[in-house]
PDB file of N, CA, C and O in Angstrom:
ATOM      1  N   UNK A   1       0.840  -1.192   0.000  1.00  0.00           N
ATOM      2  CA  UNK A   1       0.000   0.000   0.000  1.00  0.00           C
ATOM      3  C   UNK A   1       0.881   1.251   0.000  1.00  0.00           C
ATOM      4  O   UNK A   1       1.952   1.550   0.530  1.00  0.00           O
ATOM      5  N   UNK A   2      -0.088   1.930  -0.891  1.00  0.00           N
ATOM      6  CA  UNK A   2       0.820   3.688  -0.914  1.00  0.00           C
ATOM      7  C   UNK A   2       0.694   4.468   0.192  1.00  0.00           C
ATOM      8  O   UNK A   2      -0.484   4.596   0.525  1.00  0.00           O
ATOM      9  N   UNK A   3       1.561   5.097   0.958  1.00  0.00           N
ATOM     10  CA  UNK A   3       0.815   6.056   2.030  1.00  0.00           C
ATOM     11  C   UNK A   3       1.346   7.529   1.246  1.00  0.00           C
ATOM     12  O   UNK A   3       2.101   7.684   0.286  1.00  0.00           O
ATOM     13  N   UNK A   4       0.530   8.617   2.184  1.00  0.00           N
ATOM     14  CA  UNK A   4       0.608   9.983   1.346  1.00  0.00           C
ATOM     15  C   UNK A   4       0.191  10.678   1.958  1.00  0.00           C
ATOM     16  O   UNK A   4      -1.020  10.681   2.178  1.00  0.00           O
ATOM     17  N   UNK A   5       1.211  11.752   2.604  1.00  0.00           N
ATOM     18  CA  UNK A   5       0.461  12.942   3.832  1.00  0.00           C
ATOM     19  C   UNK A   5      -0.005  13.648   3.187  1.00  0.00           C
ATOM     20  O   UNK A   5       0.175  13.674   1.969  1.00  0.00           O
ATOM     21  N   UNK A   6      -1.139  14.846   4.175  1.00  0.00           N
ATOM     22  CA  UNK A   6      -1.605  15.997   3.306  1.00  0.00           C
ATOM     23  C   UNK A   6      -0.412  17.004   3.690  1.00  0.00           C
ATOM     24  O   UNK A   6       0.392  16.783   4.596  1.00  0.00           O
ATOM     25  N   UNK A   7      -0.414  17.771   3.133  1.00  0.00           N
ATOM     26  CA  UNK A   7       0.086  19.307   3.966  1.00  0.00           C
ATOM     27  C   UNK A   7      -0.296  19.574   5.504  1.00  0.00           C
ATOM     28  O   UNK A   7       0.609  19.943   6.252  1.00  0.00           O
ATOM     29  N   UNK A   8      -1.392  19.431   5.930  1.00  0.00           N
ATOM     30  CA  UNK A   8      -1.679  19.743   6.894  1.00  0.00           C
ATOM     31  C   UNK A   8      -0.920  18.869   7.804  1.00  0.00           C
ATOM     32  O   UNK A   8      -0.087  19.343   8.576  1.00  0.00           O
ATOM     33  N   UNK A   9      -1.244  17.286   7.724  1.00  0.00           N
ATOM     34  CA  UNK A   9       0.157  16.421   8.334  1.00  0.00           C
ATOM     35  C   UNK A   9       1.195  16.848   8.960  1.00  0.00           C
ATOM     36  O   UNK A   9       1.504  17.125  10.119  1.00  0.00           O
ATOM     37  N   UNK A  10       1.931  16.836   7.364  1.00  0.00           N
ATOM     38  CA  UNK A  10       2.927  17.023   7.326  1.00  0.00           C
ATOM     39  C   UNK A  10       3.518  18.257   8.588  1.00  0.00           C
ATOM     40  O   UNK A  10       4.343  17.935   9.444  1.00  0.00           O
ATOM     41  N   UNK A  11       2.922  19.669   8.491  1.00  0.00           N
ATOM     42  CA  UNK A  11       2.676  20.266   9.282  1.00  0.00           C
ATOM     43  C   UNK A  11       2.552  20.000  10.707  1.00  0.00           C
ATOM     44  O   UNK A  11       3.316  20.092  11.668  1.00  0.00           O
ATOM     45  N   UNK A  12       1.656  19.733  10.580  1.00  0.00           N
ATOM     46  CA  UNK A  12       1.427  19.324  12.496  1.00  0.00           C
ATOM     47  C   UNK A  12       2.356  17.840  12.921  1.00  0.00           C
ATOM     48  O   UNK A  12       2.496  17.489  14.093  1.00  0.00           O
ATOM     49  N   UNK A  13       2.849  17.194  11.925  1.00  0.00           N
ATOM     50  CA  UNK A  13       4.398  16.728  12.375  1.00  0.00           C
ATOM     51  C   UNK A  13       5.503  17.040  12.954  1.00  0.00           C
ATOM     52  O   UNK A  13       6.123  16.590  13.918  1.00  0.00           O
ATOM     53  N   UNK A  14       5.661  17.908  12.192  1.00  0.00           N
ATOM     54  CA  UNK A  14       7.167  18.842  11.995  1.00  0.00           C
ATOM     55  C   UNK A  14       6.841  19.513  13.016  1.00  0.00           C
ATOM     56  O   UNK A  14       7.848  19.770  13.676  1.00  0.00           O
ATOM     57  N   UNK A  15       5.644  20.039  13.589  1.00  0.00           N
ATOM     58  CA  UNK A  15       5.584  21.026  14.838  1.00  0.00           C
ATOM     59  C   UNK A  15       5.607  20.009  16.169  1.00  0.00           C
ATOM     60  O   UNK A  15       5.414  20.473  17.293  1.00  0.00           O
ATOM     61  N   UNK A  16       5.873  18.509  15.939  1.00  0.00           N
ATOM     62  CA  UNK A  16       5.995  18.044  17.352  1.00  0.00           C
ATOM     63  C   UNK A  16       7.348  18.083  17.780  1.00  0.00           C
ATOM     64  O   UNK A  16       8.259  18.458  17.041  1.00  0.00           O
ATOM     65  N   UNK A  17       7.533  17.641  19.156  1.00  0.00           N
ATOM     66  CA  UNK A  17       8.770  17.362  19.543  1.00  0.00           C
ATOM     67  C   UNK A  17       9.215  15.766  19.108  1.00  0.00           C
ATOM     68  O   UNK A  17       8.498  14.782  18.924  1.00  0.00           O
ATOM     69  N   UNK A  18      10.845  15.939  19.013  1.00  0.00           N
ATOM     70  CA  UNK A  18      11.590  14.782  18.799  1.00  0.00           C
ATOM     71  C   UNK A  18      10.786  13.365  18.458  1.00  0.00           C
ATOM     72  O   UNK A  18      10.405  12.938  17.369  1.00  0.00           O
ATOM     73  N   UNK A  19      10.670  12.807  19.764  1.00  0.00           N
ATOM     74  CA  UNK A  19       9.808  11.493  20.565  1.00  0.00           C
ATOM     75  C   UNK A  19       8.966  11.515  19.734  1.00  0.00           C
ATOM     76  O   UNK A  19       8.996  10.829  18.712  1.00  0.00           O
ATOM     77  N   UNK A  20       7.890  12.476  20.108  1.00  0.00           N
ATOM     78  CA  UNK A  20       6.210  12.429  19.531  1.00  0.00           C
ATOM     79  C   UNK A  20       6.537  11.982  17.688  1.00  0.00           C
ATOM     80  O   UNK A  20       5.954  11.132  17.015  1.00  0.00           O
ATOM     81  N   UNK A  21       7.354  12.660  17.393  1.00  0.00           N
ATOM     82  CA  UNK A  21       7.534  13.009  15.787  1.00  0.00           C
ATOM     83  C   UNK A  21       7.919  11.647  15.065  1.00  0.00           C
ATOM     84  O   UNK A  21       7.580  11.254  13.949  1.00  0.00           O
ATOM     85  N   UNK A  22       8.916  10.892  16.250  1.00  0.00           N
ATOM     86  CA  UNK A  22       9.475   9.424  15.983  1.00  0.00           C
ATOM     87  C   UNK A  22       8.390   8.434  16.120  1.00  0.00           C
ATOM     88  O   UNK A  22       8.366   7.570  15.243  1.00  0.00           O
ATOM     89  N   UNK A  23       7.449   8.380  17.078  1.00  0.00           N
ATOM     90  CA  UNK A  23       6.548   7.331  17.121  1.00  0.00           C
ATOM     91  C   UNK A  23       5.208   7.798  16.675  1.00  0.00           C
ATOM     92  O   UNK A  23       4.171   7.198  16.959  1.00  0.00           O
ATOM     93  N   UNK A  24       5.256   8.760  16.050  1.00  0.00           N
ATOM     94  CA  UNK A  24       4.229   8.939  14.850  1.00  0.00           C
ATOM     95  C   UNK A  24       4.465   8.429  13.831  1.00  0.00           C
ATOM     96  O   UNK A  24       3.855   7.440  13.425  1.00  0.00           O
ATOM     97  N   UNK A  25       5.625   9.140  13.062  1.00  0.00           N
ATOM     98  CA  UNK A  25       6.150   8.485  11.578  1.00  0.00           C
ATOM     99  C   UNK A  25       5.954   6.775  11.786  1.00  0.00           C
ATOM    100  O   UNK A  25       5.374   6.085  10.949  1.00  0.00           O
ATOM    101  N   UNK A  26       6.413   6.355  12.771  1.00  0.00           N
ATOM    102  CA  UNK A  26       6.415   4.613  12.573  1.00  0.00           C
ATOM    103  C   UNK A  26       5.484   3.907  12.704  1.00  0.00           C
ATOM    104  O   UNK A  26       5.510   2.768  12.237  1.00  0.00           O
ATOM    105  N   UNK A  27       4.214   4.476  13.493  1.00  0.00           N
ATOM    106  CA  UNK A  27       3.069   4.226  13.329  1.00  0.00           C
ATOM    107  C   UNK A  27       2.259   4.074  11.845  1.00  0.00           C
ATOM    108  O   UNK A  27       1.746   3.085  11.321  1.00  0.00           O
ATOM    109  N   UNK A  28       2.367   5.494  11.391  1.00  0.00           N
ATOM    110  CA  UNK A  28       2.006   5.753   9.950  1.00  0.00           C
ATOM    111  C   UNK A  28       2.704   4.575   8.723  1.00  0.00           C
ATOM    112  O   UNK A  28       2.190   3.981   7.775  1.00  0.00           O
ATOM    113  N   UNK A  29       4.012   4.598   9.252  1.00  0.00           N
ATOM    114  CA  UNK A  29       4.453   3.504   7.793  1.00  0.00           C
ATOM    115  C   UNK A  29       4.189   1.887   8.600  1.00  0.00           C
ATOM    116  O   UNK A  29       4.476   0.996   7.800  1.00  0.00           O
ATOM    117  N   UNK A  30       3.858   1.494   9.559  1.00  0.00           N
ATOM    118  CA  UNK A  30       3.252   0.395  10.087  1.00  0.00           C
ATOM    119  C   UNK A  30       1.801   0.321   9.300  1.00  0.00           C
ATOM    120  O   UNK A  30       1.535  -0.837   8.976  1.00  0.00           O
ATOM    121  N   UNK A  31       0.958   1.140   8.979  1.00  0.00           N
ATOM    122  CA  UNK A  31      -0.281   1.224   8.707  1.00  0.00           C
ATOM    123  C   UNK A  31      -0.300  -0.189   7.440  1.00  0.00           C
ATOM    124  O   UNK A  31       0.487  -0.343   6.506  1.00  0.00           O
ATOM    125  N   UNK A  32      -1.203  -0.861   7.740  1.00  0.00           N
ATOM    126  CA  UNK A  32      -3.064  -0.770   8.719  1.00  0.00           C
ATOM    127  C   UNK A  32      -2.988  -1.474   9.491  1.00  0.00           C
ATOM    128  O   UNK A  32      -3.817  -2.366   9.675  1.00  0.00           O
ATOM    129  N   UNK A  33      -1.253  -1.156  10.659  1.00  0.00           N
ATOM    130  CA  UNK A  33      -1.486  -2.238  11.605  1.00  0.00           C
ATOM    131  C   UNK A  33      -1.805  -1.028  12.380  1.00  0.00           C
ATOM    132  O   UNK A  33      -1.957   0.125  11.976  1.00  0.00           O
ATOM    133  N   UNK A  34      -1.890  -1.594  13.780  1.00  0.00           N
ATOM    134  CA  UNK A  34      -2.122  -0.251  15.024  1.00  0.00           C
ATOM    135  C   UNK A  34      -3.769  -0.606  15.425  1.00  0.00           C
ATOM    136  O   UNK A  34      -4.629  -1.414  15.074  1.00  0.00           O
ATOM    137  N   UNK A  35      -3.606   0.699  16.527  1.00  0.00           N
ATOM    138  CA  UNK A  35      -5.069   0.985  16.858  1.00  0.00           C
ATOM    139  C   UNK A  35      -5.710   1.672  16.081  1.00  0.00           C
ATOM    140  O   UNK A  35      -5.784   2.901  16.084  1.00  0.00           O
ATOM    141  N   UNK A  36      -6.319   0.779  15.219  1.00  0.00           N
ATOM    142  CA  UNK A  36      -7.460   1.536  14.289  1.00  0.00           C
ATOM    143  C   UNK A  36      -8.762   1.263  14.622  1.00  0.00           C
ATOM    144  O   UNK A  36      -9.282   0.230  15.044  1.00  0.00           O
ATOM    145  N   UNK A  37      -9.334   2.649  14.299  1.00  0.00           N
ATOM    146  CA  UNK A  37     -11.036   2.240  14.319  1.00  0.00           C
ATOM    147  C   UNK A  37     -11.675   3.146  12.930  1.00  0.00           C
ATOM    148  O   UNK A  37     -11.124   4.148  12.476  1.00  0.00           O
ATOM    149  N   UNK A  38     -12.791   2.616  12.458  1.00  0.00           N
ATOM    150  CA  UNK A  38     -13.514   3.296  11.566  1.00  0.00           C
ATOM    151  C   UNK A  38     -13.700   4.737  12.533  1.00  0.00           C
ATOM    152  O   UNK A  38     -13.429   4.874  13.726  1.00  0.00           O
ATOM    153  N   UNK A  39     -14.341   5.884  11.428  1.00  0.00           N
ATOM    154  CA  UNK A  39     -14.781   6.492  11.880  1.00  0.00           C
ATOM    155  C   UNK A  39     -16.497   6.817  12.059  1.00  0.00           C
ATOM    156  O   UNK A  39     -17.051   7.191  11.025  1.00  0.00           O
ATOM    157  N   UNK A  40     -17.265   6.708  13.167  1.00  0.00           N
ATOM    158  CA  UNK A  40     -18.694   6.963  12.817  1.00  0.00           C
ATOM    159  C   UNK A  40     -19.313   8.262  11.930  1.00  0.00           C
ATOM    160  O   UNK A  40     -19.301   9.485  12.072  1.00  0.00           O
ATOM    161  N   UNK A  41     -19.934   7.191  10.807  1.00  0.00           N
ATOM    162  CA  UNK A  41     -20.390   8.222  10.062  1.00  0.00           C
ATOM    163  C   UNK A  41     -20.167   8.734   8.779  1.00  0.00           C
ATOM    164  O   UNK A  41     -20.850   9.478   8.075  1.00  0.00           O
ATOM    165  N   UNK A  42     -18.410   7.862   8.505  1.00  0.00           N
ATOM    166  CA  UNK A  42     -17.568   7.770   7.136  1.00  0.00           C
ATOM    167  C   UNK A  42     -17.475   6.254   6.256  1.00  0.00           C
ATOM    168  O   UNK A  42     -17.579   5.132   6.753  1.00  0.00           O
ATOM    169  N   UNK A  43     -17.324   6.479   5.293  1.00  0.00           N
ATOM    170  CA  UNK A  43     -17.112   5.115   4.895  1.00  0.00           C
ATOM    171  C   UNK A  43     -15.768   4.343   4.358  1.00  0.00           C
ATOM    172  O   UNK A  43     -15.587   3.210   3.912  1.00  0.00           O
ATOM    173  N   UNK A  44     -14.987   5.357   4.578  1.00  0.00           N
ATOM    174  CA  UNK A  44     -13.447   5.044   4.294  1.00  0.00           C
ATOM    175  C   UNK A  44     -12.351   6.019   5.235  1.00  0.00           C
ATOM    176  O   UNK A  44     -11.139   6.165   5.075  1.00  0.00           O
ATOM    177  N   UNK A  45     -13.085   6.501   6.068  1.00  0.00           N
ATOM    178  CA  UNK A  45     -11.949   7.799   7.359  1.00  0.00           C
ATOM    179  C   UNK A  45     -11.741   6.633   8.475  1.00  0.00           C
ATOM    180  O   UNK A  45     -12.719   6.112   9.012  1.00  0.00           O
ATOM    181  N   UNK A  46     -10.707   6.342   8.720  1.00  0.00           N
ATOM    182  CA  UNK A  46     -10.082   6.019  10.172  1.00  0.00           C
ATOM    183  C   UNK A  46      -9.468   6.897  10.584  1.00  0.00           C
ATOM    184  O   UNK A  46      -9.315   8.029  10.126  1.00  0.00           O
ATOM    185  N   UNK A  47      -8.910   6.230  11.858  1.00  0.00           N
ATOM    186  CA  UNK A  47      -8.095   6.759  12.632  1.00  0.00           C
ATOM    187  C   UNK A  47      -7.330   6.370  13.656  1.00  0.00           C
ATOM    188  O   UNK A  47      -7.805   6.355  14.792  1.00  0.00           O
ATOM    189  N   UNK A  48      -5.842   5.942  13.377  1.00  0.00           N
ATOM    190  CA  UNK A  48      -5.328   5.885  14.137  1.00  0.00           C
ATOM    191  C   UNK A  48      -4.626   6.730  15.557  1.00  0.00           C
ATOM    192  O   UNK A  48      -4.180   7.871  15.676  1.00  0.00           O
ATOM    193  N   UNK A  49      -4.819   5.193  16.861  1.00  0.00           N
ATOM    194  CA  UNK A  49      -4.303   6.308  18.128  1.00  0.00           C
ATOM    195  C   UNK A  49      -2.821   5.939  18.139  1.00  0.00           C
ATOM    196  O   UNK A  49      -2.395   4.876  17.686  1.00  0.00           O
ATOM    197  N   UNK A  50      -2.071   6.889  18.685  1.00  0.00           N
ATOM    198  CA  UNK A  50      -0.861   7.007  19.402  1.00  0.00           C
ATOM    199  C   UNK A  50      -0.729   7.586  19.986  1.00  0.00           C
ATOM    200  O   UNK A  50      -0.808   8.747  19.583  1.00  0.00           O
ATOM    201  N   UNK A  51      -0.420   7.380  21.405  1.00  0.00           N
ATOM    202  CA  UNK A  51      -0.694   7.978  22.770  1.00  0.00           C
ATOM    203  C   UNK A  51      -1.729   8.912  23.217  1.00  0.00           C
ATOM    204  O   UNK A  51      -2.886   8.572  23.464  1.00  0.00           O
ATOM    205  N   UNK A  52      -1.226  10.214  23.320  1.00  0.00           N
ATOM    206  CA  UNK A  52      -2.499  10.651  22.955  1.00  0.00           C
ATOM    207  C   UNK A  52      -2.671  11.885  21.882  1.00  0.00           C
ATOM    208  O   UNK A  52      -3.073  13.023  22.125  1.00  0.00           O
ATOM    209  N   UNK A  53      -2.301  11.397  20.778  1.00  0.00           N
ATOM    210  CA  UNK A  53      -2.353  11.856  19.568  1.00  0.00           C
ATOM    211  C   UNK A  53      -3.304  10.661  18.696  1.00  0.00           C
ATOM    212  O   UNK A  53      -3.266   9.435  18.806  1.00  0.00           O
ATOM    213  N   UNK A  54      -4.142  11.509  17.812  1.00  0.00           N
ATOM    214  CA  UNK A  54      -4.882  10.576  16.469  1.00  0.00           C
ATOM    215  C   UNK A  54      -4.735  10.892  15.426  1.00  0.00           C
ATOM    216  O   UNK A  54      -5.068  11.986  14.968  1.00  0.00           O
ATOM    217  N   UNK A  55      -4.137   9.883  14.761  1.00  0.00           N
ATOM    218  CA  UNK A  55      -3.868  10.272  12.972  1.00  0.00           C
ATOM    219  C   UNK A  55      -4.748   9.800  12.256  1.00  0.00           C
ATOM    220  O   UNK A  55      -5.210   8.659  12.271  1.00  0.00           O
ATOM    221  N   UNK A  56      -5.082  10.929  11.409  1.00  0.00           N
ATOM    222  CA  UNK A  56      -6.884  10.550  10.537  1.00  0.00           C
ATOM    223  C   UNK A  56      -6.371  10.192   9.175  1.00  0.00           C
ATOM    224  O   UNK A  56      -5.513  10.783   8.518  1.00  0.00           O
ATOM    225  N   UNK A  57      -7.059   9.107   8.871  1.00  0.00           N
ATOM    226  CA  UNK A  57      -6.869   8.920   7.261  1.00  0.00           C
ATOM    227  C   UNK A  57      -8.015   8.132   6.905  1.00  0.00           C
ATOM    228  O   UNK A  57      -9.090   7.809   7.413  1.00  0.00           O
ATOM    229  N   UNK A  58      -7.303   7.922   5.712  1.00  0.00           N
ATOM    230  CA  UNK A  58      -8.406   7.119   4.670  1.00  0.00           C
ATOM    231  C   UNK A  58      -8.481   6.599   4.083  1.00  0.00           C
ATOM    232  O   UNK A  58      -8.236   7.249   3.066  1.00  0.00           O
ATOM    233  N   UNK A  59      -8.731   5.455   3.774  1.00  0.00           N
ATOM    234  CA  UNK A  59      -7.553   4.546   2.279  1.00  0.00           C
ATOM    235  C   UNK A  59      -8.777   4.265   1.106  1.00  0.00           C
ATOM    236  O   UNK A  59      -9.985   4.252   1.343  1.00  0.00           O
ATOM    237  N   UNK A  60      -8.363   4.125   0.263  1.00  0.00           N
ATOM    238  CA  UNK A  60      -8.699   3.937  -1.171  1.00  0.00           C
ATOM    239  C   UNK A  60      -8.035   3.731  -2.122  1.00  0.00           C
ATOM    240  O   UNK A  60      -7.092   4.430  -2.493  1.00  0.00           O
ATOM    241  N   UNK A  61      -8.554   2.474  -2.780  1.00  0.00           N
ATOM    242  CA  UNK A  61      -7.857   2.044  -4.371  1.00  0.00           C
ATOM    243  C   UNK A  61      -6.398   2.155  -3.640  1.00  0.00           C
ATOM    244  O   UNK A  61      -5.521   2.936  -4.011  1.00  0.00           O
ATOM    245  N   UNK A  62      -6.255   1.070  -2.329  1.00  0.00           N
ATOM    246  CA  UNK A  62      -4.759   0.818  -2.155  1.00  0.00           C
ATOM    247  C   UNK A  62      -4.027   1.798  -2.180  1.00  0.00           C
ATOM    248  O   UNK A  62      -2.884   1.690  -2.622  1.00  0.00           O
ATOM    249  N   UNK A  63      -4.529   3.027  -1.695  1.00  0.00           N
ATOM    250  CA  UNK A  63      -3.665   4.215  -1.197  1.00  0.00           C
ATOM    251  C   UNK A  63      -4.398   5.059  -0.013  1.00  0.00           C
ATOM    252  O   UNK A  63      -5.523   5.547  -0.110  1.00  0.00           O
ATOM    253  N   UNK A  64      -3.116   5.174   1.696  1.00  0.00           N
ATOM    254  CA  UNK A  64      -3.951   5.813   2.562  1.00  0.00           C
ATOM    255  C   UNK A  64      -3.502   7.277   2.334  1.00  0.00           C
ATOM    256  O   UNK A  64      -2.396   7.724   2.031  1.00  0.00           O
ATOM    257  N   UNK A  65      -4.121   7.600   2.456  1.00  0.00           N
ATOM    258  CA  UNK A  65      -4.058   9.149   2.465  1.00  0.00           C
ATOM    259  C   UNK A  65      -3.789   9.847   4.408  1.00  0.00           C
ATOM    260  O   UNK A  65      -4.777   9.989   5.129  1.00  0.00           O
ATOM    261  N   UNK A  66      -2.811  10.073   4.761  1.00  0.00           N
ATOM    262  CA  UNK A  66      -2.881  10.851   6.185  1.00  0.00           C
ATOM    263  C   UNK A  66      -3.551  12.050   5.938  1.00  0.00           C
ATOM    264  O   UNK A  66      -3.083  12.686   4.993  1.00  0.00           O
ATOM    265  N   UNK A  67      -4.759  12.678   6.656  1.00  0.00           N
ATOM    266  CA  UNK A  67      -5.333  13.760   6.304  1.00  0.00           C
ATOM    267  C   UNK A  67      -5.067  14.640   7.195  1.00  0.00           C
ATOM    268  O   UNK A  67      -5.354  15.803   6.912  1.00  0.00           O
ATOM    269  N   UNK A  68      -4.422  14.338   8.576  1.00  0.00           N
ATOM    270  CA  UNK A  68      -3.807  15.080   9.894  1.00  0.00           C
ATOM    271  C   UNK A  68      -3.642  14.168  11.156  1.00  0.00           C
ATOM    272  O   UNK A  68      -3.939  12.985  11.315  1.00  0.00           O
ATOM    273  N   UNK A  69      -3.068  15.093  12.017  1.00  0.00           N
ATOM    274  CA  UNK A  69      -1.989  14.374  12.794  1.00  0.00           C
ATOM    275  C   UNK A  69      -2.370  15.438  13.995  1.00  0.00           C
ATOM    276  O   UNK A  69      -1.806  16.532  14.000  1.00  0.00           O
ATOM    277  N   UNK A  70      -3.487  15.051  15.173  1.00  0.00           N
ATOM    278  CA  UNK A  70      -3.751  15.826  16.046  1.00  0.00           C
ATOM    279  C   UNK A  70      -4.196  15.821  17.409  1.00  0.00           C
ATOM    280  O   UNK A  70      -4.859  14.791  17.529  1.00  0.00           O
ATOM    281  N   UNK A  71      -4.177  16.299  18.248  1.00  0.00           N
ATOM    282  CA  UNK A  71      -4.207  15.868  19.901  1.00  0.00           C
ATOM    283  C   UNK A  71      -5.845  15.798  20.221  1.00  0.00           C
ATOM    284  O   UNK A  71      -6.748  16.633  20.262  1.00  0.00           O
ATOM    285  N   UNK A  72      -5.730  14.122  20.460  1.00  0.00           N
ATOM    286  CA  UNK A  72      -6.829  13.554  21.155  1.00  0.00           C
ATOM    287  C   UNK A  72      -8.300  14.830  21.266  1.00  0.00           C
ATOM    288  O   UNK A  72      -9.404  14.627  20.761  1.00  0.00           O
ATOM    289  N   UNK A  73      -7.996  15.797  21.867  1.00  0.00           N
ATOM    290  CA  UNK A  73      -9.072  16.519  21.811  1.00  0.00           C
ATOM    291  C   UNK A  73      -9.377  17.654  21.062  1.00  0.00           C
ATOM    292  O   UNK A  73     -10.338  18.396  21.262  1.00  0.00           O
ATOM    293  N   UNK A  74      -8.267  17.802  19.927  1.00  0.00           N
ATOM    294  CA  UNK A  74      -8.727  18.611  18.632  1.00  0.00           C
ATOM    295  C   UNK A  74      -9.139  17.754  17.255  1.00  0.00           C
ATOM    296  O   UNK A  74      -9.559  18.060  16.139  1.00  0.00           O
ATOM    297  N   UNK A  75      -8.783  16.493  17.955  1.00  0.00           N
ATOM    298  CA  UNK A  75      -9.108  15.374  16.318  1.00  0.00           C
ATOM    299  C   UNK A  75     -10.021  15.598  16.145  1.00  0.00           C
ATOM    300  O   UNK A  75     -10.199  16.276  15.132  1.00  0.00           O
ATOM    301  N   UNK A  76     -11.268  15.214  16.975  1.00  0.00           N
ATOM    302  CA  UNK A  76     -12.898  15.063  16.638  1.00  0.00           C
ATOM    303  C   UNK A  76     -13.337  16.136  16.317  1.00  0.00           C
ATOM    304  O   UNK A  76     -14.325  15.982  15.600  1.00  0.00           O
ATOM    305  N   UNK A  77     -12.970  17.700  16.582  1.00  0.00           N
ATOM    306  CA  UNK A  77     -13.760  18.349  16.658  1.00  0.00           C
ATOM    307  C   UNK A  77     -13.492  19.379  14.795  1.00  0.00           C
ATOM    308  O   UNK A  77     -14.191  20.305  14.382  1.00  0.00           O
ATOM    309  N   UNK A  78     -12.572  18.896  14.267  1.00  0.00           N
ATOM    310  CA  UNK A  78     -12.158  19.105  13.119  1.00  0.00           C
ATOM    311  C   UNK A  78     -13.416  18.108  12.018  1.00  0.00           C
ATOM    312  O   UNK A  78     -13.780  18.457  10.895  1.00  0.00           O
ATOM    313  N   UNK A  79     -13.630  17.508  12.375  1.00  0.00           N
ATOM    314  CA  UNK A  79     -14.460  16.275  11.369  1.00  0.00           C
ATOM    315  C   UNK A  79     -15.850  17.158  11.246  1.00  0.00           C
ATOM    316  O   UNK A  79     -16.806  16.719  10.607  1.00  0.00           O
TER     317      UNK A  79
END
């Protein structure tokens, strides 16, 4: 499978510290292993947890798309 950040990602990556930034990226290229759950209400948005950060994506035609990369209580409220 292809993976593929958005900008926005990418972004709110680069703005973490060290640690956070390392066990994000390895999460993401691990994908579609991890804690995943659908999202209620979508028919192709997950989201993976890491700690307490959630990375939203979406896969299709064998490519996930990362759509952002954000703290537990700004994920949901973006959707």
């Amino acid at each position: 499978m292809e993976i593929r950040l958005s900008k926005d990602a990418k972004k709110h990556i680069e703005a973490l510290d060290r640690i956070a930034k390392r066990r994000i990226k390895d999460a993401i290229y691990e994908l579609p292993a991890g804690d995943i759950k659908r999202l209620t209400g979508f028919k192709r948005d997950y989201r993976l947890r890491v700690g307490d950060y959630r990375v939203l994506f979406s896969i299709e035609n064998d490519v996930i798309t990362v759509k952002d990369v954000l703290p537990r209580g700004e994920a949901y409220k973006r959707l």
